[in-house]
C-alpha positions in Angstrom: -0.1 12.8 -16.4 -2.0 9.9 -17.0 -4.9 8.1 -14.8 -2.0 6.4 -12.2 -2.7 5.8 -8.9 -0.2 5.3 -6.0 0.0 5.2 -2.3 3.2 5.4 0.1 2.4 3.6 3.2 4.0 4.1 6.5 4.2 1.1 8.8 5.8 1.6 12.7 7.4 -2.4 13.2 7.2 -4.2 16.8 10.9 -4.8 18.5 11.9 -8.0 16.5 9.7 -7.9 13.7 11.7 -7.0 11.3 12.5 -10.6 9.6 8.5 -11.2 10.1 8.1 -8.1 7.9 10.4 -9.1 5.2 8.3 -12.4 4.8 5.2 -10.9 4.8 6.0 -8.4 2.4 8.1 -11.3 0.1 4.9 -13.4 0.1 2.5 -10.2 -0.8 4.9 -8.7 -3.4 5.3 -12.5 -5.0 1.3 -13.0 -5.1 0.8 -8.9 -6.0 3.4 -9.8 -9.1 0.9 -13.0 -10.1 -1.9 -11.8 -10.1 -2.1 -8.5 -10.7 -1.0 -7.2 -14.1 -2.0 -3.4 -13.1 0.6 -3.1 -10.5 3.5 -1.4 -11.8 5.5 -1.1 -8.7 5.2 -3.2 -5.2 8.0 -2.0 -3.3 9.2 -1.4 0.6 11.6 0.2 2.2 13.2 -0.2 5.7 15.3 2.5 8.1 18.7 1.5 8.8 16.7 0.5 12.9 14.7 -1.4 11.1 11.5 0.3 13.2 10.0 2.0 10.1 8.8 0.6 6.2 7.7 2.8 3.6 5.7 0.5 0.6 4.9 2.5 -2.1 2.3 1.0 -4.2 2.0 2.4 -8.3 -1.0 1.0 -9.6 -1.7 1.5 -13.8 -5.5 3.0 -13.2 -7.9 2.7 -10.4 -9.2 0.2 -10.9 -6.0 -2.4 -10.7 -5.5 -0.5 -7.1 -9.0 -1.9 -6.9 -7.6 -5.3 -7.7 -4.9 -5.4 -5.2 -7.6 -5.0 -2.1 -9.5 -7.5 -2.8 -6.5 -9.9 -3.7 -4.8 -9.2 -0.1 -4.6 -13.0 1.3 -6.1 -13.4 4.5 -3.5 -15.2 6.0 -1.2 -12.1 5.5 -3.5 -9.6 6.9 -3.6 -11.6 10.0 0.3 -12.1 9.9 0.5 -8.4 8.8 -1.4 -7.1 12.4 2.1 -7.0 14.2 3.2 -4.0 12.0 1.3 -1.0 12.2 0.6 1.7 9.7 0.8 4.9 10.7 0.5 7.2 7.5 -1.4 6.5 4.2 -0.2 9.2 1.5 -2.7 8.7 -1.8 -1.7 10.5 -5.2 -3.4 10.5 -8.4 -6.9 9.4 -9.7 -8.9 8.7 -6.4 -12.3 7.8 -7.8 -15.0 7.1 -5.5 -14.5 3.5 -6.4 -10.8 3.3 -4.4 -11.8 5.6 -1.9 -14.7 3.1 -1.4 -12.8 -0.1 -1.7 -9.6 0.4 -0.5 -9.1 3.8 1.7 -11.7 3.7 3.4 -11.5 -0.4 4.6 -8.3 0.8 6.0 -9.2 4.2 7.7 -12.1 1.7 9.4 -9.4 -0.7 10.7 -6.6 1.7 11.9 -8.8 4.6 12.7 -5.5 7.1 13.7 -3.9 6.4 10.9 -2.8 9.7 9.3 -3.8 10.2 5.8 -3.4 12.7 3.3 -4.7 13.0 -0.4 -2.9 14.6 -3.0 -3.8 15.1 -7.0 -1.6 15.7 -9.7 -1.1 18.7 -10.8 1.3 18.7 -13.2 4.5 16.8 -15.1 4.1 13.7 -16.8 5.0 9.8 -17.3 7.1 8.0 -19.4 
């Protein structure tokens, strides 16, 4: 099953946010792309209201989902502020290291955010 680690975030977006959204998240996914080789997928996804995204985030171990945390430009964070995330769903190897660096700076910032943790269990990769 391998030592993956990903997370499907849940993001509620303001009324008229939606194009702010799609250039935050071009601007993360191009810098995510450059700089970190242990992120195999950087992806979001929109309802047809645009009102809700879905990014799922598939990092190579945990320590490139590590990485992406401390590589999150500060300019976007701020930017990022007008959409916010509702649901944190974490699957694979959660060392104490991510929970550490990059679940639990999160749970501190949006402290009714849902989250929920699940390990594999079974199946494989190609």
């Amino acid at each position: 099953m391998g030592d993956s680690v990903f997370f499907i975030v849940e993001l509620q977006i303001g009324l008229g946010q939606v194009e702010e959204l799609q250039a935050v998240m071009q601007e993360m996914a191009a810098v995510t792309r450059a700089d970190e080789p242990g992120t195999l997928n950087y992806e979001w996804f929109l309802t047809a209201d645009g009102r809700s995204c879905h990014i799922y985030e598939r990092y190579a171990d945990p320590a490139a989902a590590v990485v992406h945390s401390a590589t999150f430009p500060e300019q976007l964070g701020r930017r990022a502020q007008a959409f916010r995330p509702t649901r944190l769903t974490a699957y694979g190897s959660l060392t104490e290291e991510v929970m550490t660096k990059r679940i639990e700076p999160l749970l501190e910032a949006v402290p009714d955010i849902s989250v929920t943790y699940l390990e594999a269990r079974g199946g494989f990769i190609r």
